[in-house]
PyMOL Python script that loads the backbone (N, CA, C, O; Angstrom):
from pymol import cmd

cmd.read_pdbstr("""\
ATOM      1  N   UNK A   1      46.076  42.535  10.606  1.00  0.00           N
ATOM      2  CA  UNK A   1      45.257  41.394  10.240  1.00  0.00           C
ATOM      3  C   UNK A   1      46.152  40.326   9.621  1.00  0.00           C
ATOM      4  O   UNK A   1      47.237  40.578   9.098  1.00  0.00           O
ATOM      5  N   UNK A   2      45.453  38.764   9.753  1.00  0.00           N
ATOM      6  CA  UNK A   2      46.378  38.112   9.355  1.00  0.00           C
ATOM      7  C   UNK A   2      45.744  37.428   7.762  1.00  0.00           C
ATOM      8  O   UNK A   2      44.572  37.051   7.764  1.00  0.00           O
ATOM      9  N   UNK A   3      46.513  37.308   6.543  1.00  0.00           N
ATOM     10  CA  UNK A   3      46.058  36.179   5.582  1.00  0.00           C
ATOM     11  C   UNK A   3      47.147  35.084   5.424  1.00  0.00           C
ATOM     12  O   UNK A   3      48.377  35.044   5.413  1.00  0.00           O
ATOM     13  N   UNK A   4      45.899  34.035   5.282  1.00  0.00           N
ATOM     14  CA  UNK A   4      46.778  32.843   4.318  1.00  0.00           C
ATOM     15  C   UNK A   4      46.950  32.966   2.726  1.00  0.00           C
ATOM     16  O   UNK A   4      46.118  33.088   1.827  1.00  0.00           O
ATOM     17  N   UNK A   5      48.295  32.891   2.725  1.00  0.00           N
ATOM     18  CA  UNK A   5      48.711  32.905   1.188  1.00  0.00           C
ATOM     19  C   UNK A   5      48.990  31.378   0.495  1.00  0.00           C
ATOM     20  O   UNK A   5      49.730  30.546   1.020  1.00  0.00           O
ATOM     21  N   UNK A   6      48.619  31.270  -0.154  1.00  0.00           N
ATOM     22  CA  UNK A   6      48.763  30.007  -1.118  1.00  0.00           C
ATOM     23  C   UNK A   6      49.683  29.905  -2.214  1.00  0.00           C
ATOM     24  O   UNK A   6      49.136  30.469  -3.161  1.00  0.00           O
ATOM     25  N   UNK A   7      50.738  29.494  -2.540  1.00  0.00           N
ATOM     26  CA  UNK A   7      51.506  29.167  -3.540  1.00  0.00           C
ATOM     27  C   UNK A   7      51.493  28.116  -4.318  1.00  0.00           C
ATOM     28  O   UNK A   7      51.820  27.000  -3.913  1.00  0.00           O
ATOM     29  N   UNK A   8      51.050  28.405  -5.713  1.00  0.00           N
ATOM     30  CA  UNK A   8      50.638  27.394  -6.698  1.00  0.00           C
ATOM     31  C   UNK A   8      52.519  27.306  -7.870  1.00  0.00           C
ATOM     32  O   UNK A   8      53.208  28.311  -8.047  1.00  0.00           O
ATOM     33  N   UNK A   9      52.840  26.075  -8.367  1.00  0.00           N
ATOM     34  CA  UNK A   9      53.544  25.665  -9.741  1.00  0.00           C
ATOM     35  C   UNK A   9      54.711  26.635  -9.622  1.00  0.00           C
ATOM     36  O   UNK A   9      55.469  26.323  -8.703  1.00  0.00           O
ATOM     37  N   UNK A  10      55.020  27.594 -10.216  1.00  0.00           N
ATOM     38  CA  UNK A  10      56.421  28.319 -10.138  1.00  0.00           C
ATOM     39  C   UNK A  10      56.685  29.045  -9.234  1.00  0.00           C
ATOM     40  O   UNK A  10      57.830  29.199  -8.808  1.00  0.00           O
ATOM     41  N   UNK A  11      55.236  29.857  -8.597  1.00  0.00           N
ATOM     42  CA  UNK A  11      55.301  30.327  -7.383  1.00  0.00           C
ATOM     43  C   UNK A  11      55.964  29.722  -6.038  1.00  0.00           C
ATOM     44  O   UNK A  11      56.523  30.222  -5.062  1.00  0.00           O
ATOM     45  N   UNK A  12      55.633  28.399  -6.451  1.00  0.00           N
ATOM     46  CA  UNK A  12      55.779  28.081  -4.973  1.00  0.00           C
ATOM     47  C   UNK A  12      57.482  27.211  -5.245  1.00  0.00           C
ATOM     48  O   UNK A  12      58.346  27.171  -4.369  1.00  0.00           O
ATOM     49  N   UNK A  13      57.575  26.829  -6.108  1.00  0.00           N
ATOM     50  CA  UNK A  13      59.107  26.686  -6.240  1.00  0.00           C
ATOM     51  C   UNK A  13      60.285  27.846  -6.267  1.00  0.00           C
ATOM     52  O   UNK A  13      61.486  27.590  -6.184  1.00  0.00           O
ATOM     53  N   UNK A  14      59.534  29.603  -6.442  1.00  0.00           N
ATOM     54  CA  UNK A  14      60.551  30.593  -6.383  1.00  0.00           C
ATOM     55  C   UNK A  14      60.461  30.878  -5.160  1.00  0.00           C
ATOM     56  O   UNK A  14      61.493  31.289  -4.630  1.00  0.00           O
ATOM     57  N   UNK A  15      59.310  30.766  -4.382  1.00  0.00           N
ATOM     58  CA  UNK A  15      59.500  30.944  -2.739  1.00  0.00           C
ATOM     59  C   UNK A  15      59.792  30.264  -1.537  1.00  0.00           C
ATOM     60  O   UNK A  15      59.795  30.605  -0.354  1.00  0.00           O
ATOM     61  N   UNK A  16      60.162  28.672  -2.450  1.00  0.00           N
ATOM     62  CA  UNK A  16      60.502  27.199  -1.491  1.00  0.00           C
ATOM     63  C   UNK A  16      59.431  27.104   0.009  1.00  0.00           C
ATOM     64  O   UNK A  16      59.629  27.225   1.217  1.00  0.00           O
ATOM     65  N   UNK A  17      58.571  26.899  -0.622  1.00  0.00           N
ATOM     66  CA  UNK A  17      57.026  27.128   0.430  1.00  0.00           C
ATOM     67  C   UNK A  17      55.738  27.029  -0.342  1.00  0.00           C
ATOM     68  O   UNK A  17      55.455  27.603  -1.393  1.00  0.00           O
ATOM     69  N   UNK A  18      55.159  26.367   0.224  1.00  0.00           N
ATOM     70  CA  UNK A  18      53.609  26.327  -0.086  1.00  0.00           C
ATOM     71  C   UNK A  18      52.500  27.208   0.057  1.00  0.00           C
ATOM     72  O   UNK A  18      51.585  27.571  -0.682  1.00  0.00           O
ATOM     73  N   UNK A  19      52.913  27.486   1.430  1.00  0.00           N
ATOM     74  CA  UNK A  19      51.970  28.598   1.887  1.00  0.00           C
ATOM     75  C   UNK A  19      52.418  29.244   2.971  1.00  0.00           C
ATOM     76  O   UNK A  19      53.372  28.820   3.624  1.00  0.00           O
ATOM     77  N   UNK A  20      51.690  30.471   3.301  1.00  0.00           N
ATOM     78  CA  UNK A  20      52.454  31.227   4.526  1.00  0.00           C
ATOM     79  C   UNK A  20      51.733  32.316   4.799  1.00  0.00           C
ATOM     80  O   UNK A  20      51.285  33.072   3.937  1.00  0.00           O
ATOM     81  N   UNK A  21      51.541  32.490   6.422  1.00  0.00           N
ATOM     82  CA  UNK A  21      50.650  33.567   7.070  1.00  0.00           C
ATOM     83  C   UNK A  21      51.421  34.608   7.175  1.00  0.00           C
ATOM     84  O   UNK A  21      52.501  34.664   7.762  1.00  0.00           O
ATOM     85  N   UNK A  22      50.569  35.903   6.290  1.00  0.00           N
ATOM     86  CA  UNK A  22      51.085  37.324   6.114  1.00  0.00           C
ATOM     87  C   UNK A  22      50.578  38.419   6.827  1.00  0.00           C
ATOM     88  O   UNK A  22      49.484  38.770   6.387  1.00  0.00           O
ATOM     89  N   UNK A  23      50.981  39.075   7.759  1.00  0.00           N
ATOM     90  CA  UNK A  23      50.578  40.013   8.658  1.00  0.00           C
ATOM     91  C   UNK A  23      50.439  41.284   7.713  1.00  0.00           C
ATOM     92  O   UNK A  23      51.390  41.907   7.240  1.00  0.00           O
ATOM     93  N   UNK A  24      49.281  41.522   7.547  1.00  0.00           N
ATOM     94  CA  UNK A  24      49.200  43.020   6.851  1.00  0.00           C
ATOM     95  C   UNK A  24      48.256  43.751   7.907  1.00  0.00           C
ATOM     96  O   UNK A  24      47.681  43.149   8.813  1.00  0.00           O
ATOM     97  N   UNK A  25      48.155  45.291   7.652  1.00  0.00           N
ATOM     98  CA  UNK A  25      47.567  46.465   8.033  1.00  0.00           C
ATOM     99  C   UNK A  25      46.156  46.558   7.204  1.00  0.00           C
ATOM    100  O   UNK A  25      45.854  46.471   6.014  1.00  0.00           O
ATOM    101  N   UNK A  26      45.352  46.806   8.581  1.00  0.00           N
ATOM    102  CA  UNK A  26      43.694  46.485   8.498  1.00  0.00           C
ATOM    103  C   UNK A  26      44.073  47.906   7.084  1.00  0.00           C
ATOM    104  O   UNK A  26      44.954  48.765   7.133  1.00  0.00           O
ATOM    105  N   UNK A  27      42.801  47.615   5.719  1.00  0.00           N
ATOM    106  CA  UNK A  27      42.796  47.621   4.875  1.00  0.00           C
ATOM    107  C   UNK A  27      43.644  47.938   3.847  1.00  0.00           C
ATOM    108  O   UNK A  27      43.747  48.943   3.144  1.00  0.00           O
ATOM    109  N   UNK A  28      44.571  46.293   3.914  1.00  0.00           N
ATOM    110  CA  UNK A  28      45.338  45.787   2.898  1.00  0.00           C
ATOM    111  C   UNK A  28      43.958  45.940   1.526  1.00  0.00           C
ATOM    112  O   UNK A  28      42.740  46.078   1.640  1.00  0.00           O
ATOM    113  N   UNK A  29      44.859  45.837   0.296  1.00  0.00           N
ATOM    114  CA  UNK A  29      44.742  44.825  -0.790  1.00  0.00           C
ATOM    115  C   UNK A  29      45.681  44.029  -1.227  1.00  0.00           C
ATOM    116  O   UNK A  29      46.801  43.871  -0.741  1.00  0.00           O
ATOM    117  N   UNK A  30      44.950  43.228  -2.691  1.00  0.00           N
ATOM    118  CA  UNK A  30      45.749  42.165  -3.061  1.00  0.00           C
ATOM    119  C   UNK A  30      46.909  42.948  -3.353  1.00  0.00           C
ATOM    120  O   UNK A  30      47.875  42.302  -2.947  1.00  0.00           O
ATOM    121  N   UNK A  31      47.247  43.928  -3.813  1.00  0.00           N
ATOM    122  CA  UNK A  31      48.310  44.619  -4.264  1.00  0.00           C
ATOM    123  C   UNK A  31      49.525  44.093  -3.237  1.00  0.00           C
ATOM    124  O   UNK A  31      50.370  43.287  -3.629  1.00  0.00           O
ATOM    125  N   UNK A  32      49.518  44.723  -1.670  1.00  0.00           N
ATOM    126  CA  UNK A  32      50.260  44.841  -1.072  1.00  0.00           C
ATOM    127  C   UNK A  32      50.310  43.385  -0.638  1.00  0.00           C
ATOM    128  O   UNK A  32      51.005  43.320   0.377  1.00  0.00           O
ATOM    129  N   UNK A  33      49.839  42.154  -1.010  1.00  0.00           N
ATOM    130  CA  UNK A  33      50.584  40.795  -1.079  1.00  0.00           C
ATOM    131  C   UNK A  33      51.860  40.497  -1.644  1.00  0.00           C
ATOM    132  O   UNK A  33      52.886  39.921  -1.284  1.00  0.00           O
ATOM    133  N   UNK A  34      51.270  41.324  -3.047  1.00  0.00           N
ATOM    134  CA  UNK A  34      52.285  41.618  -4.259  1.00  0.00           C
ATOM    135  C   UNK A  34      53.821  41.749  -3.868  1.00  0.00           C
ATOM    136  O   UNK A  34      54.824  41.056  -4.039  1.00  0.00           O
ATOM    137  N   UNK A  35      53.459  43.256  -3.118  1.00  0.00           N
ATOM    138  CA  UNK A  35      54.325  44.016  -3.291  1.00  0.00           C
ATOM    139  C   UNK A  35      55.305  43.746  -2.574  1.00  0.00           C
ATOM    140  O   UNK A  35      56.465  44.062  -2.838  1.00  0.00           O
ATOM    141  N   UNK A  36      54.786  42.892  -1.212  1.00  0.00           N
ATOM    142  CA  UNK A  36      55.815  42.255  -0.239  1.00  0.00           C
ATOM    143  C   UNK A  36      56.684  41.183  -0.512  1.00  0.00           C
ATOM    144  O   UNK A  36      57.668  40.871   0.159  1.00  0.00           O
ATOM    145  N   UNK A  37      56.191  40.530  -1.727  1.00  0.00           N
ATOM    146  CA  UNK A  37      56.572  39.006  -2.143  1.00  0.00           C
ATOM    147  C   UNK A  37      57.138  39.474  -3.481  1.00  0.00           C
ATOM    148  O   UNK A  37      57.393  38.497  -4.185  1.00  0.00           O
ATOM    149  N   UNK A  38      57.407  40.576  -4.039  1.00  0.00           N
ATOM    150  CA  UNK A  38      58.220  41.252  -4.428  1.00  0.00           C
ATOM    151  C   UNK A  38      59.597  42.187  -4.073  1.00  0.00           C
ATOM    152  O   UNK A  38      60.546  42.688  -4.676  1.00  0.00           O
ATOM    153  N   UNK A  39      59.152  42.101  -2.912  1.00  0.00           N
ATOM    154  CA  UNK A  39      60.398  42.816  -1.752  1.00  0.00           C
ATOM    155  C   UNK A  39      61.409  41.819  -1.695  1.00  0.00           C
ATOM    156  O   UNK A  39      62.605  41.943  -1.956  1.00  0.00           O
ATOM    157  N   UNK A  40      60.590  40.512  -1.207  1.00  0.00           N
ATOM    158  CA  UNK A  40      61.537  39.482  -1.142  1.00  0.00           C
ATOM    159  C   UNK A  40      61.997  38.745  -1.917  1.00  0.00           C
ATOM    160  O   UNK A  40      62.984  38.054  -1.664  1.00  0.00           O
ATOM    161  N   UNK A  41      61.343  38.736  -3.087  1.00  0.00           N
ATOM    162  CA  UNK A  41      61.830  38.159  -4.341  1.00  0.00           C
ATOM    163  C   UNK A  41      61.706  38.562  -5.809  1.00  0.00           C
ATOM    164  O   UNK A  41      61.324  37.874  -6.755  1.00  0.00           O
ATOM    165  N   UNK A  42      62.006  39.493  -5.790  1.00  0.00           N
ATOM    166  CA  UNK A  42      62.264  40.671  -7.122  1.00  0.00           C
ATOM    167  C   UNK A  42      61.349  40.001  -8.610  1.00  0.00           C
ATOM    168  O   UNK A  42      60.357  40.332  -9.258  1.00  0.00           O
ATOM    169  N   UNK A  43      62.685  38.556  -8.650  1.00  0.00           N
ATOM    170  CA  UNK A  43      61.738  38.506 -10.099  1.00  0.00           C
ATOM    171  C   UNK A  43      60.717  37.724 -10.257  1.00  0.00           C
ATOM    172  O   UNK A  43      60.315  37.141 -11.264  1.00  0.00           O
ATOM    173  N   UNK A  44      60.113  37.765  -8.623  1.00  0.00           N
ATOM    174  CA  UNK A  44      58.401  37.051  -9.067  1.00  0.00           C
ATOM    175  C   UNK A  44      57.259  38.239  -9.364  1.00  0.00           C
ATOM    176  O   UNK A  44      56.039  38.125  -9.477  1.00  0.00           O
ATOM    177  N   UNK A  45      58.059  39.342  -9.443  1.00  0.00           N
ATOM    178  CA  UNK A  45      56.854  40.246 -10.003  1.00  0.00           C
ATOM    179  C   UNK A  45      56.721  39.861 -11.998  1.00  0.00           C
ATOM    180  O   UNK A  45      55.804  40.286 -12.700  1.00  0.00           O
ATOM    181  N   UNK A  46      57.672  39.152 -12.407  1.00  0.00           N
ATOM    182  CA  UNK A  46      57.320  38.811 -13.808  1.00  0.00           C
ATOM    183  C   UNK A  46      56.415  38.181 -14.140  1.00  0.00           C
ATOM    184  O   UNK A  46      55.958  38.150 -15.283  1.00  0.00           O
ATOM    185  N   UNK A  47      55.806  37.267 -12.697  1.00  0.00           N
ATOM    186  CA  UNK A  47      54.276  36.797 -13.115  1.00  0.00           C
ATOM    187  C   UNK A  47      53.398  37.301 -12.843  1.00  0.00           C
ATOM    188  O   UNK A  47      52.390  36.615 -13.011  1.00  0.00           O
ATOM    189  N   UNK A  48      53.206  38.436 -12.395  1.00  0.00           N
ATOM    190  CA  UNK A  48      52.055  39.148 -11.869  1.00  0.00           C
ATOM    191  C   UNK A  48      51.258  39.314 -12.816  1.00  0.00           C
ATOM    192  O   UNK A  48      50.090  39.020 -12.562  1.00  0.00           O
ATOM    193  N   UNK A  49      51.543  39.783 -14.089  1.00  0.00           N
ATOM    194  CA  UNK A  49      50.716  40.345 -15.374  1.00  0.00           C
ATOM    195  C   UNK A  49      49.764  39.036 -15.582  1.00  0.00           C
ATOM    196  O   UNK A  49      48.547  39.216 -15.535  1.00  0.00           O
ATOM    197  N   UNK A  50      50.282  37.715 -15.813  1.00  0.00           N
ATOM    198  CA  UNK A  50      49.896  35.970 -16.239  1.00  0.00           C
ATOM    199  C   UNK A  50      49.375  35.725 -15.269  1.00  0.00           C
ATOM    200  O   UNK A  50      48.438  34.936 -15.392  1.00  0.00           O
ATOM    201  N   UNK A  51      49.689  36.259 -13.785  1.00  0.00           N
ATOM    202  CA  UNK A  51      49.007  35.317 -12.573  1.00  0.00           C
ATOM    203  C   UNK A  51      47.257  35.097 -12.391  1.00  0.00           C
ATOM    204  O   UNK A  51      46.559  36.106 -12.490  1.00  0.00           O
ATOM    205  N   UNK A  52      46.598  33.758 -12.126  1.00  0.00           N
ATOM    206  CA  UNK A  52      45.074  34.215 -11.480  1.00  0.00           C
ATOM    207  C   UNK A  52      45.450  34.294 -10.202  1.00  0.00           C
ATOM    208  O   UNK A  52      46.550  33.911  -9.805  1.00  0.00           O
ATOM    209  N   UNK A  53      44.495  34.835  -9.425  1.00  0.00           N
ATOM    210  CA  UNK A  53      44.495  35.101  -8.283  1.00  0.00           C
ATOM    211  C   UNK A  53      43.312  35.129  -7.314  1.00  0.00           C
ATOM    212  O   UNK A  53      42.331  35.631  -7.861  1.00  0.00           O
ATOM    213  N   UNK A  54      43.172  34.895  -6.529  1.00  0.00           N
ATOM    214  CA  UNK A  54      41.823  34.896  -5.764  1.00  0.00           C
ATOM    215  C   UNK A  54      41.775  34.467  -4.283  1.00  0.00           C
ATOM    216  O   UNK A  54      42.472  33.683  -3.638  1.00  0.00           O
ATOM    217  N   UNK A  55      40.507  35.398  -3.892  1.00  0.00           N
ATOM    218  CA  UNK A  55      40.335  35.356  -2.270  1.00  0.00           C
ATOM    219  C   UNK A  55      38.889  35.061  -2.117  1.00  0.00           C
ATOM    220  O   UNK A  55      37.777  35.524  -2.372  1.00  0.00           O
ATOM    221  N   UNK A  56      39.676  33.720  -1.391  1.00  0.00           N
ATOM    222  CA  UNK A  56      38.262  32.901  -0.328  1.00  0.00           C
ATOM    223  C   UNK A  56      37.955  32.374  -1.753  1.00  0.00           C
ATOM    224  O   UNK A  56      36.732  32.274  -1.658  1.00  0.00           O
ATOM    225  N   UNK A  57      38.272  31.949  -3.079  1.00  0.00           N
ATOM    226  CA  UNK A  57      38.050  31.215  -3.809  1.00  0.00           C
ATOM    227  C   UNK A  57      37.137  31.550  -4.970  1.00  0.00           C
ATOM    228  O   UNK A  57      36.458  30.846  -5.717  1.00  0.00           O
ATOM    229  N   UNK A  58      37.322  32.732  -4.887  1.00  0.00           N
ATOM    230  CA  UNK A  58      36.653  33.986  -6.133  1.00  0.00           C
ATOM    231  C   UNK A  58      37.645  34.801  -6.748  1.00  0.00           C
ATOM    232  O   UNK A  58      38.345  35.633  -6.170  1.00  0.00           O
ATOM    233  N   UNK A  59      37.658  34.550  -7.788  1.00  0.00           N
ATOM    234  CA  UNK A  59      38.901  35.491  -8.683  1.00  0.00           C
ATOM    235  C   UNK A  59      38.823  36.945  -7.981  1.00  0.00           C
ATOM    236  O   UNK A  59      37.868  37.559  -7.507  1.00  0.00           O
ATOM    237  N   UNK A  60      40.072  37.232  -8.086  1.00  0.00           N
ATOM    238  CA  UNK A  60      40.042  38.518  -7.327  1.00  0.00           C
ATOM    239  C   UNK A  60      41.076  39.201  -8.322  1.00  0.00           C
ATOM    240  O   UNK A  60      41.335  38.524  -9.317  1.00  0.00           O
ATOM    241  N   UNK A  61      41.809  40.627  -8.198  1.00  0.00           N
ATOM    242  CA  UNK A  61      42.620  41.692  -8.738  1.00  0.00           C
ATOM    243  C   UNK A  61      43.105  42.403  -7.971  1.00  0.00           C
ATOM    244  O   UNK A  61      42.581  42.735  -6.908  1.00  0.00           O
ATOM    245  N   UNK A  62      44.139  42.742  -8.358  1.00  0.00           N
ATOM    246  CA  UNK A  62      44.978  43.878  -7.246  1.00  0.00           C
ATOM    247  C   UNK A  62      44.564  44.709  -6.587  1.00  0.00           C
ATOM    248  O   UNK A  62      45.263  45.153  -5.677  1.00  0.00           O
ATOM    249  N   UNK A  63      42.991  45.311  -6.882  1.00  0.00           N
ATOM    250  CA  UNK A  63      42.334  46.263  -5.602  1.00  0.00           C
ATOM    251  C   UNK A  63      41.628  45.428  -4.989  1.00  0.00           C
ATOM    252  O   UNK A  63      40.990  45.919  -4.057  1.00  0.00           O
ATOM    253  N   UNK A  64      41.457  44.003  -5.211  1.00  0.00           N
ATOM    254  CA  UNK A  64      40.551  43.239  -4.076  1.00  0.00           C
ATOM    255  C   UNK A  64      41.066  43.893  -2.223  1.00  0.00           C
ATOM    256  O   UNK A  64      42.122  44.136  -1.638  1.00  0.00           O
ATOM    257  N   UNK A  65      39.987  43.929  -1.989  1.00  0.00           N
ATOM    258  CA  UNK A  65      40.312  44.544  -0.393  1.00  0.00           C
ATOM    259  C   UNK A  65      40.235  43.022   0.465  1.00  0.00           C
ATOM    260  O   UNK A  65      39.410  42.126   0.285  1.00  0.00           O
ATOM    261  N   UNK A  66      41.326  43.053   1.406  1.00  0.00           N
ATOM    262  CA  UNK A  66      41.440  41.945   2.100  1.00  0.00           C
ATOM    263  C   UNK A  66      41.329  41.987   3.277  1.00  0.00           C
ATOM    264  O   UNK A  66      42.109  42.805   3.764  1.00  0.00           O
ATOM    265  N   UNK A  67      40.395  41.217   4.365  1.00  0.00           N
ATOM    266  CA  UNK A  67      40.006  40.909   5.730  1.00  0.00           C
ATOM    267  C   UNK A  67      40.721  39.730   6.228  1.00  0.00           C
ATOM    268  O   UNK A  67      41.250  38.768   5.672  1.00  0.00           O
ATOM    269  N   UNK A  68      40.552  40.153   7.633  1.00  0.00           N
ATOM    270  CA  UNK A  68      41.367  39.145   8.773  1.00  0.00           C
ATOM    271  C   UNK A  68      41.063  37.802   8.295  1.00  0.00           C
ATOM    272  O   UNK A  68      39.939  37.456   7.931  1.00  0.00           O
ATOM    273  N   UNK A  69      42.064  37.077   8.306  1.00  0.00           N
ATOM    274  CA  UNK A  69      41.343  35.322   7.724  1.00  0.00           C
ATOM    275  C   UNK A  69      41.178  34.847   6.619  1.00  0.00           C
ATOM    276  O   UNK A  69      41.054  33.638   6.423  1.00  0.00           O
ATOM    277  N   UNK A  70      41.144  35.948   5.503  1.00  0.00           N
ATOM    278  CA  UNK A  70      41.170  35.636   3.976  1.00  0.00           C
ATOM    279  C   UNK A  70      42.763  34.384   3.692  1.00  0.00           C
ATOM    280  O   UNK A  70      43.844  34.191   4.250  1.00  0.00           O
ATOM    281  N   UNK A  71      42.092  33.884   2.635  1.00  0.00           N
ATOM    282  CA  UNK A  71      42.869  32.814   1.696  1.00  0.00           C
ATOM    283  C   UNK A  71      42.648  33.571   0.442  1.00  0.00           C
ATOM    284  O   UNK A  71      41.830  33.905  -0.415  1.00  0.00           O
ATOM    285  N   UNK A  72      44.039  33.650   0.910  1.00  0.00           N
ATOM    286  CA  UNK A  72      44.871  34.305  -0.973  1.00  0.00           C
ATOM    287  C   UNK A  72      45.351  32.933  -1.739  1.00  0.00           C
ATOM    288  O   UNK A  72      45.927  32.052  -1.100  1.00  0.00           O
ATOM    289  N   UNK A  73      45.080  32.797  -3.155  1.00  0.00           N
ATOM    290  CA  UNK A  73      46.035  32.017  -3.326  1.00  0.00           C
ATOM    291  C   UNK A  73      46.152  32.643  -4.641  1.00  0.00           C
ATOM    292  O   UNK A  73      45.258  33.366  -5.080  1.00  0.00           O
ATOM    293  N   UNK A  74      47.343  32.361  -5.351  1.00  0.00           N
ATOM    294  CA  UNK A  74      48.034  33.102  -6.721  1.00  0.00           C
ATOM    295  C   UNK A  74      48.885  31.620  -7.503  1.00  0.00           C
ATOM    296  O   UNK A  74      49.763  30.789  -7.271  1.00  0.00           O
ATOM    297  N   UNK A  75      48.225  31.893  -8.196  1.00  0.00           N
ATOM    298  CA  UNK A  75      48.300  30.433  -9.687  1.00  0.00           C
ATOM    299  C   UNK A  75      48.666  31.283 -10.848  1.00  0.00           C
ATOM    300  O   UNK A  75      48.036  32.050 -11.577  1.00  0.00           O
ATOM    301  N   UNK A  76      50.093  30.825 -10.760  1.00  0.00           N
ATOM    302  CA  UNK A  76      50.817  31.422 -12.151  1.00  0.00           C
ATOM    303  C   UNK A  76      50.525  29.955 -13.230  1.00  0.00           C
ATOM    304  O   UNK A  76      50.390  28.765 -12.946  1.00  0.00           O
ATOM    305  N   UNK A  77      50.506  30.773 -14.688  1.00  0.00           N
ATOM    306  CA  UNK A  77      50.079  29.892 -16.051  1.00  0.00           C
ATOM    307  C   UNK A  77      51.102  28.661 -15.615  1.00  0.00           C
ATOM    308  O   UNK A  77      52.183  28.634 -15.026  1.00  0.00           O
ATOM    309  N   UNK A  78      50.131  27.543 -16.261  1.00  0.00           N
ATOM    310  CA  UNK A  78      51.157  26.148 -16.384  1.00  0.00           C
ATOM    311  C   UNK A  78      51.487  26.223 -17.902  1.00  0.00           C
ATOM    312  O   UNK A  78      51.009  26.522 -18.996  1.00  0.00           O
ATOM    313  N   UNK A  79      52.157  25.948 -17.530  1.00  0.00           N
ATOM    314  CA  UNK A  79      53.216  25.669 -19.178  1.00  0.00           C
ATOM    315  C   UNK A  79      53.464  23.826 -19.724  1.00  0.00           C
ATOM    316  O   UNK A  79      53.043  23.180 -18.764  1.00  0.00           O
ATOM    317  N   UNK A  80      53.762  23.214 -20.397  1.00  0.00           N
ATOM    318  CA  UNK A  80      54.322  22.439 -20.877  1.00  0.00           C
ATOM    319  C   UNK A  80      53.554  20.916 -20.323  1.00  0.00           C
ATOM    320  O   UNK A  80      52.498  21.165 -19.741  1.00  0.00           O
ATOM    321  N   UNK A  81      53.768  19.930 -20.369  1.00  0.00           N
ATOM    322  CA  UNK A  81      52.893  18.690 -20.218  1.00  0.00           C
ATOM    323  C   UNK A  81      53.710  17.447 -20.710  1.00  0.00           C
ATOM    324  O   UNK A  81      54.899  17.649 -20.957  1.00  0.00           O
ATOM    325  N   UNK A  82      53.189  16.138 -20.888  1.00  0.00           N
ATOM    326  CA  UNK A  82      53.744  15.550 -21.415  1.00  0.00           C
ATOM    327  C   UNK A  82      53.766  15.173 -22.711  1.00  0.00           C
ATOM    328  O   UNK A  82      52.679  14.804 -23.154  1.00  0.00           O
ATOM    329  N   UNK A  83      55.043  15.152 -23.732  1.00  0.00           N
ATOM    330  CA  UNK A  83      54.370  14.635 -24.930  1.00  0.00           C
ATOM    331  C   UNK A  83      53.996  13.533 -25.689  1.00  0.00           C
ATOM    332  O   UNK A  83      54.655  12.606 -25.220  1.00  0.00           O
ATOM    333  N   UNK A  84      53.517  13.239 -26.323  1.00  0.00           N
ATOM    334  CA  UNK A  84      52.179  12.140 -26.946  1.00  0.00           C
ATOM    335  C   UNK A  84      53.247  10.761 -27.230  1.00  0.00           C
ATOM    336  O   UNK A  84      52.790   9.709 -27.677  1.00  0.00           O
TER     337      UNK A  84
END
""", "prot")
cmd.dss("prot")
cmd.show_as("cartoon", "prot")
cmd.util.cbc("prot")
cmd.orient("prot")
């Protein structure tokens, strides 16, 4: 099955990409998004604990179960702003 993944703020600057279609095995979860985008980039599992996350636009969690066509997207905390 295929999902769209979404890359939000640090995410998407540690993976130089916005977004990107992930071929997983009919009943994936969010986990194994994780775990792949951890394969390829080790220390983005340091946001996993801080990250929201959600499919089709409903907070979701690492056992969310994922179907053909789902939109993942993963929004790590914003930090910092401008000051006054």
């Amino acid at each position: 099955m295929k999902v769209t993944v979404k890359y939000f703020a640090v995410c998407r600057q540690m993976l130089n990409r916005d977004e990107e279609d992930m071929e997983l095995p009919e009943g994936a979860i969010l986990q194994d998004v994780l775990d792949r985008l951890k394969d390829e980039k080790p220390e983005i599992s340091g946001l996993f604990e801080t990250m929201q996350m959600s499919v089709n636009w409903q907070y979701a969690d690492y056992e969310t179960k994922l179907s053909d066509n789902d939109e993942v997207a993963l929004i790590p905390p914003v930090t910092g702003g401008s000051p006054n």
